[in-house]
N, C-alpha and C positions, 0 to 999 in steps of 0.2 A: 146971369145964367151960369149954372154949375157946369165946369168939363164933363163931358160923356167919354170923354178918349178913355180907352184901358192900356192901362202899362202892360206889357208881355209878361206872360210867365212862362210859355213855352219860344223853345229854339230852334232854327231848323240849320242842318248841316248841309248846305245844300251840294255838296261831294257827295256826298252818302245818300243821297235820292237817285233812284230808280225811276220813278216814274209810276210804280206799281198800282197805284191812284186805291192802294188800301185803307189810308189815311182816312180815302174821300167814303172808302165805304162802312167804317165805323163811326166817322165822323155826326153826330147829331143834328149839326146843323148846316153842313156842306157847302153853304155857298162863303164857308168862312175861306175855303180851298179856291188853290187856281190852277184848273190843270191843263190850261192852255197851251203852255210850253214844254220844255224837255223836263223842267222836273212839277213836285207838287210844290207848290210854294204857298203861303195861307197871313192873312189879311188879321190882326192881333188884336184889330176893334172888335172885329166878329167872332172872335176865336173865344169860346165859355173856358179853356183851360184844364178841361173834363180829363186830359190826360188818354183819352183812349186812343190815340194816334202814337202816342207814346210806346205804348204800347204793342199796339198793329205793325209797328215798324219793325223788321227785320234785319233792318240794314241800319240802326242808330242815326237814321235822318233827323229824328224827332227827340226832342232832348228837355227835361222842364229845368227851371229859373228859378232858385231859391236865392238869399242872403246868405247861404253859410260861410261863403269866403269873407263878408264883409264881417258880420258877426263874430269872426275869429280873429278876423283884425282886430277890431276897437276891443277884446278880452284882452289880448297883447298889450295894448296900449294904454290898458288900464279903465277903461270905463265902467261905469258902473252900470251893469246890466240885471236884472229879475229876467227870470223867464218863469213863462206858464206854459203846461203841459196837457193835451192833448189828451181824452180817453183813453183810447187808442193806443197809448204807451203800454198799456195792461198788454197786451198781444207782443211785445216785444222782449227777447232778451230770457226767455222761459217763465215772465211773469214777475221776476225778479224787477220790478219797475222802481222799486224804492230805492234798489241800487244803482238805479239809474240818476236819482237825485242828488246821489251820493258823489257822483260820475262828475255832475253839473256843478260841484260847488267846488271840486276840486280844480277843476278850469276858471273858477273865477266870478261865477257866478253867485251875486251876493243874497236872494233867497230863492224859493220855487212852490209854485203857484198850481195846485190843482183845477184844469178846468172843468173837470167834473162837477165842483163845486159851481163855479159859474153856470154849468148848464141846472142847476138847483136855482138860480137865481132866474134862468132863462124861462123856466117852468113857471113859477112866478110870477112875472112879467104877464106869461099867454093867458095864464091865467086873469089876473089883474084886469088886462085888456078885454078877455072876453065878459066877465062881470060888467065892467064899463060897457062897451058897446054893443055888448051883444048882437057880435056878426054873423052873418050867416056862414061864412066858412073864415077860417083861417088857413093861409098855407105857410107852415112852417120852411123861417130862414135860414138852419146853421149852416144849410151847403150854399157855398157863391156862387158855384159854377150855375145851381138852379136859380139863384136871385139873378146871375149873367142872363140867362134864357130869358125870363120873364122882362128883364130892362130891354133887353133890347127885339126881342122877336115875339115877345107876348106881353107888351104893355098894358093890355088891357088888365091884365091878372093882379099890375100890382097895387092894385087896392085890395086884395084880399093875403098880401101878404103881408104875416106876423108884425106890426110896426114895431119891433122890438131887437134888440141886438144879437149875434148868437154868442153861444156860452163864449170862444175867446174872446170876445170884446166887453160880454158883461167880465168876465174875470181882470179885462185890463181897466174896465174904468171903476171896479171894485178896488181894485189896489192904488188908483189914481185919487180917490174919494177917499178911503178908509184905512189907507194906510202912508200915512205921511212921510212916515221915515224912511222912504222910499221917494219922494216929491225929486226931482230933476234925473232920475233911472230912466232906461232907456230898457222896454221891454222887448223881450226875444219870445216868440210863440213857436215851439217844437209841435209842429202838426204834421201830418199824412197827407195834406196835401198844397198845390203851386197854386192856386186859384186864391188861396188866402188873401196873397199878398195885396190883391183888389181890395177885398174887404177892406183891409186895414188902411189904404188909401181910399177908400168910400167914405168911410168914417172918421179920418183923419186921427187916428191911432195905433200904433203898433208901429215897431222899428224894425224887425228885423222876421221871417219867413222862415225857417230853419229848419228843414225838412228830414223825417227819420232817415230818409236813406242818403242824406247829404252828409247824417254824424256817420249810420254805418260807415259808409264808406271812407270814413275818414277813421274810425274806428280800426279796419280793414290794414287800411296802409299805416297805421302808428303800432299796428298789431298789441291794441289793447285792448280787455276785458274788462266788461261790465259786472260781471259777476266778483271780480277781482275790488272791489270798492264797496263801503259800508251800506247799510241798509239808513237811508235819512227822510223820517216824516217831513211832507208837505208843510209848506207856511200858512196853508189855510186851514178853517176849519175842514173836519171832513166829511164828504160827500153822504148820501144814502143813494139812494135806488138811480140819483141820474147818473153814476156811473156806468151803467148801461147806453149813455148815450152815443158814443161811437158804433154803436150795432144799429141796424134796422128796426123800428120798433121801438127805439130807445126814449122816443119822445112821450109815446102814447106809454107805456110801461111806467115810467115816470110818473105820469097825471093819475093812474092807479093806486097810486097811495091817496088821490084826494080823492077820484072818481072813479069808483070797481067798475062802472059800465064803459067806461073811457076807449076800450077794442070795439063796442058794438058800433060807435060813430066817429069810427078814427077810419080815414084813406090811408092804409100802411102801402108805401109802392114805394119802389126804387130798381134803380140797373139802367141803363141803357140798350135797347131804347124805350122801353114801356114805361118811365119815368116823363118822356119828352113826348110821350104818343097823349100821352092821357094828360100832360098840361096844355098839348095844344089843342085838345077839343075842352075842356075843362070851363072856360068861359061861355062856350055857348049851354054846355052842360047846366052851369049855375041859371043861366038866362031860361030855358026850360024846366028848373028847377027841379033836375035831375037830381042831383048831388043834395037834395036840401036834410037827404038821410046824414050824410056824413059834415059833420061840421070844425073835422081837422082834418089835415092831409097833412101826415106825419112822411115827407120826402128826402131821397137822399139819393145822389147820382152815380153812386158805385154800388155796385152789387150789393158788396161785405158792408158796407155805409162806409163809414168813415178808417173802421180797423182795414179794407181793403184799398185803403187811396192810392190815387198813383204816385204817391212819394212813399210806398212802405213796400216792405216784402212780399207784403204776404197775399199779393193780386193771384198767383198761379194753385196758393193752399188751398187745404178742403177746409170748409167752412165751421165743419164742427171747431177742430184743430186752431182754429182761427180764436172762435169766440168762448173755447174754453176756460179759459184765464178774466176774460170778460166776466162769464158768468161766476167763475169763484170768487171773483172783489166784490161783485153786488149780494152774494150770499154771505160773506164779511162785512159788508158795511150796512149790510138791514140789521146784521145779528148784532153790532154794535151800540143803533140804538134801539135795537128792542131790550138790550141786558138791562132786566131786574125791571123790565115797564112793558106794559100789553099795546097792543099796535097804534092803538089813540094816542097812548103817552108820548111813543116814540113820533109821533107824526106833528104833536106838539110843542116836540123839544124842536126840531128842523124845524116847525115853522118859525119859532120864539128867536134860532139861529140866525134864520133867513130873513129876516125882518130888520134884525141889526146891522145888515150889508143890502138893504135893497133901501129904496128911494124912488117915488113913484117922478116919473120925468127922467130920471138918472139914464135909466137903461134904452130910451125913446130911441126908434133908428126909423129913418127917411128912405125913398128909393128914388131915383133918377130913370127919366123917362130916356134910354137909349138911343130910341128907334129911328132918329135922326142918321144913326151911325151905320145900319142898317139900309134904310132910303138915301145914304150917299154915296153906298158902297154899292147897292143891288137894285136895278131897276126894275119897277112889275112891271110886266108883260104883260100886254093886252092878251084877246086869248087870237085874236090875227095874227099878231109875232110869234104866240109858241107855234101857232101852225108853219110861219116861216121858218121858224127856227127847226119842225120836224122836217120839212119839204127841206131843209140843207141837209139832212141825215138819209132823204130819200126814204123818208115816209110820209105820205100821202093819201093810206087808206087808213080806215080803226084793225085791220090784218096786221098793219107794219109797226103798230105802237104795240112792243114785244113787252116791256116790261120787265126786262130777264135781269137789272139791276147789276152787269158786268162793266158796266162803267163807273160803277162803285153810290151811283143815285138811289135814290127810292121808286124812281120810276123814270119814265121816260118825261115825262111833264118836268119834271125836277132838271134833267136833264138840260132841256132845251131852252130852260130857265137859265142854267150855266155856260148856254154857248151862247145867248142874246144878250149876256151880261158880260160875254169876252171870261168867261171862270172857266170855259173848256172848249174843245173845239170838236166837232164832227168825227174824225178821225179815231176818237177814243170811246165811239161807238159800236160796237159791233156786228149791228144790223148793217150801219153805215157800211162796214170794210167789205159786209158779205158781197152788197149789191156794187161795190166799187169792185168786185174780184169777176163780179161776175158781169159787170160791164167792159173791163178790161180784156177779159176774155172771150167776149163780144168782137172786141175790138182787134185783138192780136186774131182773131181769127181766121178773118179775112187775111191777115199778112201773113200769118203760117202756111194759109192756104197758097196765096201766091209765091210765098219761096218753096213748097212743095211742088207745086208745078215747075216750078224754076229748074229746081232741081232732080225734078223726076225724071226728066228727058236726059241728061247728062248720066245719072244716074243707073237707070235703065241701060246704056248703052253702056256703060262700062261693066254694070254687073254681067248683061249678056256676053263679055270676051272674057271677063272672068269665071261666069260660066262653063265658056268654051274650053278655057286655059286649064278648071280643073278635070272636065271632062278628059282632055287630053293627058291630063295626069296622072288621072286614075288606069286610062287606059297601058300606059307607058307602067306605072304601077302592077297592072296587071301582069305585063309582059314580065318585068323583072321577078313575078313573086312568081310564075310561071318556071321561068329558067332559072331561079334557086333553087327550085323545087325539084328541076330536072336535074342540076347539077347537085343538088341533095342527092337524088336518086344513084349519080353515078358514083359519086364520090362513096355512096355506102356500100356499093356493090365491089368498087375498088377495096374498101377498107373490109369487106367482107373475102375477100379474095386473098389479103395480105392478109388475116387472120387461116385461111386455110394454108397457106404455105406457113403459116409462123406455127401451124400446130403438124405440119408434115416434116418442115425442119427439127422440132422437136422431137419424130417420133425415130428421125435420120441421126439424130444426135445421139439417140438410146443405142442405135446397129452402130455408129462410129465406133461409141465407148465398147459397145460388147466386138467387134473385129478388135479392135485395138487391145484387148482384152487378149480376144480368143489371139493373133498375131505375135503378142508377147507370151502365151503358152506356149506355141508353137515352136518359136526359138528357142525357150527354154527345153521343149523336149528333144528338138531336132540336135540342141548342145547337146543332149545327153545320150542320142543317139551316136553321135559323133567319138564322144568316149568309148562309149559299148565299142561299135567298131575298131578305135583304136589300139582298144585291150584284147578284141579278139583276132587281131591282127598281129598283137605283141604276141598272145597266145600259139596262134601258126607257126610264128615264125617259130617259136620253141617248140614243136610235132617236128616243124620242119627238118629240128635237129636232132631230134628222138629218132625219126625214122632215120637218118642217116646214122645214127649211133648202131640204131637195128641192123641195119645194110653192113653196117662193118663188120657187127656180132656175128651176122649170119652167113658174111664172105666168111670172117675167123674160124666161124663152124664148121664152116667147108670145107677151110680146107685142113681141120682138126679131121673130117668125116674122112678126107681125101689120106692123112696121115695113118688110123685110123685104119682106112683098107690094106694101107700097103702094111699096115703093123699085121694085119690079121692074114695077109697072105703070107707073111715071112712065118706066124706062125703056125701054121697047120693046119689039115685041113678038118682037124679035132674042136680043137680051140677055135680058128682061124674063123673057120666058119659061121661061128655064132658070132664074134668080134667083127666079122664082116657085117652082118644081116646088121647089127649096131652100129657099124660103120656107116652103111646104106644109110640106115631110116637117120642117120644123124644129116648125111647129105644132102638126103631129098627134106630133112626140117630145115634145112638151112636154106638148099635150092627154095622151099616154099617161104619161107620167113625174106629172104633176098627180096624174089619177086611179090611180098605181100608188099614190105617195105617199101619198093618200088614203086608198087603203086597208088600204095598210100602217100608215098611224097609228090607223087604226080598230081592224086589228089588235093594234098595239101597246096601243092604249088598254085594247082588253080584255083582254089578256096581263096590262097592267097593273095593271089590277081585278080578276085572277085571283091574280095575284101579292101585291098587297094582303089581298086576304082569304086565302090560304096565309099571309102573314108574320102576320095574326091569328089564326088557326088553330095555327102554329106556339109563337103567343106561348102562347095558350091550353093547348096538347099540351105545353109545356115545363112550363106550372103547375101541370099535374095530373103530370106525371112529377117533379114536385118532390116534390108531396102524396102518390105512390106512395113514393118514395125514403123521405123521412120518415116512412110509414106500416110500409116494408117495415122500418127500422132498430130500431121502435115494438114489431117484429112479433120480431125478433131479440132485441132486448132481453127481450121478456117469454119469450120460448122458452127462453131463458137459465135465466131466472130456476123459469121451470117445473121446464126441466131438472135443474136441481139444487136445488130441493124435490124433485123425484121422486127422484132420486139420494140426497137424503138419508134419503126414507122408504124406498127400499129396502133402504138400509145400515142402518135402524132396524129392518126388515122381517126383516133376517136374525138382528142381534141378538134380537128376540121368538123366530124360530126355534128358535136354540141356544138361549136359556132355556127354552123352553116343553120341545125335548130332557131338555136336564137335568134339568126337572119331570118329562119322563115317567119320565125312566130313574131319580131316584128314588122316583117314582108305584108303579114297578116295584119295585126293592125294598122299600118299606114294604110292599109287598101281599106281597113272598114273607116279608119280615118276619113280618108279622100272620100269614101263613100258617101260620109255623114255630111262632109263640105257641102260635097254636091249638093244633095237632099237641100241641107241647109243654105246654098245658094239659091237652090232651084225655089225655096220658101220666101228667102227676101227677096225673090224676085214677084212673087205673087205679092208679097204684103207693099214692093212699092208699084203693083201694079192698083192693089186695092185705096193705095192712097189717094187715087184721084176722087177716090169716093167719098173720103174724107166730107 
């Protein structure tokens, strides 16, 4: 009996799981997953290789398996290696694929092998076979991960798959047959995709797996260029139109060089999952002879086919972008052999080609019934156990079978399938968690209820003195914003009051400076009066001396008058007489000049004692206007001083103002403060009175 095991081609990191069970829901065939535990971990006999977990992973949990480390060993070490290349190379490197040859021989590699051509041979082959047996369907094998599905989870299908190789293995046993001088080479297949590596241990051929994005990346870190290396034709002959066959389509396109109608009764599908949907009703399809229209089913398990595998770049491209380089090599290698022959000729040099590398037998391939690997790994369920199995997730009606596929299943059936099988458990159900939150809540509710009682009573009585407490605070609040308000009131009445004196002092300080003003005219005039008198004191006293000069003159005169008579009596009474009457009136001017004299000095005298006690008087009125002036200066100086002491308690006055403001205004709000407490106490006291209601 042949091994059913499959070697791994995927890895999982199991540090780098989360648990996200995204895997399980791209996954095709889920119960290859187990998400019983903390992380997703996945079973490698049931794992097709498909890469789309690869993919789905966010977190690099999931990692594929190629040879390229060992493959690059035994280069180093000298082995002698061929490789074949993969359609699919066309999509790589700008198209430049021939420089990619060029790339391969520089490392070591002794020649290189187009498998486009093999899939020429593959064609061939279906052909062959369907002449021979004439099946009613065939299902085309180049993808393994699809030949994985059918071995192990749809055995029944695989009698209507291709018994024939796909193109890498027709091109490996094409160079094993037909080219000798290659006989003990060790072949290396550059493919797109980890699932290969099966095949080539199915068939027991092929050495080494060697995936595009294993060279990229090595590419990447040696930081070399493929464009940088010559352009080097293939060891094979070369292809026509199944160069196409890394696209979609590739197979049925192909058979249109033999057969124009070949699209009307061709199954073109692929992608996941409407590739896995439509193989698994497919058998009973054939059995109602559904399908007896279509008599290929040209399949492939990636979207892009083969140019989008999960070992290439170009999973996230747009598709055109993808297969445009695709389509230029098949528009080159039709134009190749139609040069200088009409489409018969050229379809008869390929087949003339293909004839001298095929051998009927040569290309023959066998499948292996899996599904032991599957039945030892996954137990059916009666349909009693998924219903045990729903009753553990706590559903129990056709209501509670949601369907909502957040456990990463296709349903809830699938589902319960992976917790009766230990592949996952209850918990990672989401109906489950609802009704476990909402039993739980059930549960805690009663005990919330009784520690709310517990604590309502304690509670209650404290908020009611805390009530009490702000009540009293607000009142006391009250009081204080009360008597701020009053001592606001006085304090501005007081600072309104030292503003009336600070502008009365002011208007006291303008009569200081004008007395003090008018007090130093005064002196200065009372000085000047003081002069005056003195000069007309100086002046008396010289009258004083005039009229005594007078008083002398006018005794002298007298007694000239007096001389004078007796002259005029000695001279006759002729003469004498007239000299007398002159004598007389000289007497009596002098008698009157004497007593004028006289009493103008009497006057004077007392002018002059008038004028004496004025220049004392004067002296006097200058001393006290000294004693004013100095007083009035005495009076300025401290007005001064007053003034600005008042001035500065005004300025102090306003300062109290605005502080005692901003006390009131935050007076004010701490009272609406304390107000809102209350309110706000007075509320949790209802709301934990309302809790008993709870």
């Amino acid at each position: 009996m042949r091994e059913t095991a499959l070697k791994p081609v995927i890895r999982m990191i199991k540090e780098n799981c989360v648990n996200c069970h995204k895997c399980i829901m791209v996954c095709p065939v889920k119960m290859c997953n187990n998400g019983s535990g903390s992380t997703v971990e996945f079973n490698s006999d049931l794992c097709l290789g498909c890469g789309e977990c690869i993919d789905a992973c966010d977190h690099h949990a999931r990692i594929g398996i190629d040879d390229f480390d060992l493959f690059m060993q035994d280069l180093k070490a000298g082995t002698n290696i061929v490789a074949i290349v993969a359609p699919a190379i066309a999509t790589m490197f700008g198209g430049e694929y021939l420089k990619f040859n060029g790339y391969l021989k520089k490392i070591g590699i002794k020649a290189v092998f187009d498998v486009s051509f093999g899939a020429e041979l593959t064609v061939k082959s279906y052909l062959a076979y369907q002449k021979k047996k004439n099946p009613s369907i065939i299902i085309a094998q180049p993808c393994p991960c699809l030949v994985s599905y059918i071995e192990i989870y749809r055995p029944q299908l695989i009698p209507y798959l291709a018994p024939a190789d796909s193109p890498m293995v027709h091109t490996m046993k094409m160079i094993k047959r037909f080219y000798p001088q290659y006989t003990g080479y060790k072949i290396a297949a550059i493919s797109p995709c980890y699932a290969k590596r099966r095949e080539f241990d199915a068939v027991g051929i092929g050495d080494y797996n060697v995936t595009f994005k294993a060279i990229l990346d090595h590419l990447e870190t040696t930081k070399d260029r493929i464009p940088n290396y010559p352009s080097v034709p293939y060891d094979t002959p070369p292809a026509e139109r199944a160069v196409l066959f890394s696209s979609p389509g590739g197979l049925m396109r192909t058979i249109e060089r033999y057969d124009s109608t070949a699209s009307s009764h061709t199954r073109k599908i692929e992608g996941n999952p409407d590739v896995y949907q439509y193989l698994a009703h497919l058998d009973k399809a054939i059995k109602r002879k559904i399908t007896s229209y279509y008599n290929l089913v040209d399949c492939l398990n990636c979207k892009m086919g083969c140019n989008g595998g999960p070992a290439t770049p170009n999973r996230n491209k747009q598709i055109d972008e993808v297969e445009m380089n695709i389509e230029k090599r098949n528009a080159a290698a039709q134009a190749h052999y139609r040069k200088h022959r009409n489409a018969r000729s050229a379809r008869l040099k390929i087949e003339k080609l293909l004839n001298d590398y095929w051998q009927e037998g040569l290309y023959d391939r066998s499948y292996i019934n899996r599904s032991d690997l599957f039945k030892r790994n996954v137990k059916v369920l009666s349909p009693k156990e998924i219903k045990a199995c729903h009753v553990s997730m706590y559903k129990e009606t056709e209501r509670d079978i949601l369907n909502c596929r957040a456990c990463g299943y296709e349903n809830c059936e699938q589902m319960a399938i992976a917790i009766g099988n230990n592949l996952n458990r209850p918990e990672n159900c989401r109906y489950f968690i609802e009704v476990q939150r909402r039993m739980i809540n059930e549960q805690h509710k009663a005990e919330i209820e009784h520690t709310i009682n517990t604590v309502y009573g304690h509670t209650l009585e404290e908020m009611n003195k805390s009530i009490q407490g702000i009540g009293s605070l607000t009142n006391l609040i009250n009081d204080t914003a009360a008597a701020v308000l009053k001592s606001s009131a006085v304090v501005e009445a007081m600072v309104e009051n030292v503003r009336s004196i600070h502008k009365t002092l002011e208007h006291n300080a303008k009569n200081v400076l004008e007395l003090n003003g008018s007090s130093l005219e005064g002196k200065s005039r009372i000085t000047e009066i003081g002069e005056l008198i003195s000069d007309v004191s100086a002046q008396s006293d010289v009258l004083i001396h005039a009229c005594k000069v007078i008083s002398d003159i006018a005794e002298e005169t007298g007694i000239l008058g007096m001389n004078a008579a007796i002259e005029a009596a000695h001279a006759g009474e002729a003469i004498g007489k007239g000299f007398a009457v002159v004598a007389g009136e000289i007497r009596h001017l002098a008698d009157n000049s004497g007593h004028q004299a006289g009493e103008i000095e009497k006057s004077l005298k007392s002018i002059k004692r008038l004028i004496d006690s004025s220049t004392e008087s004067s002296r006097h009125a200058q001393a006290q206007f000294d004693s004013i002036v100095s007083l009035a200066g005495a009076v300025k100086d401290e007005e001064l001083r007053i003034k600005n002491a008042v001035e500065t308690q005004n300025n102090g006055g306003q300062q109290i103002l605005q502080a005692l403001s901003e006390v009131n205004t935050l007076i004010l709000k701490i009272k609406a403060e304390s107000t809102a407490l209350l309110e706000s106490g007075k509320m949790v006291l209802e709301n934990i009175n309302s809790l008993k209601n709870v």
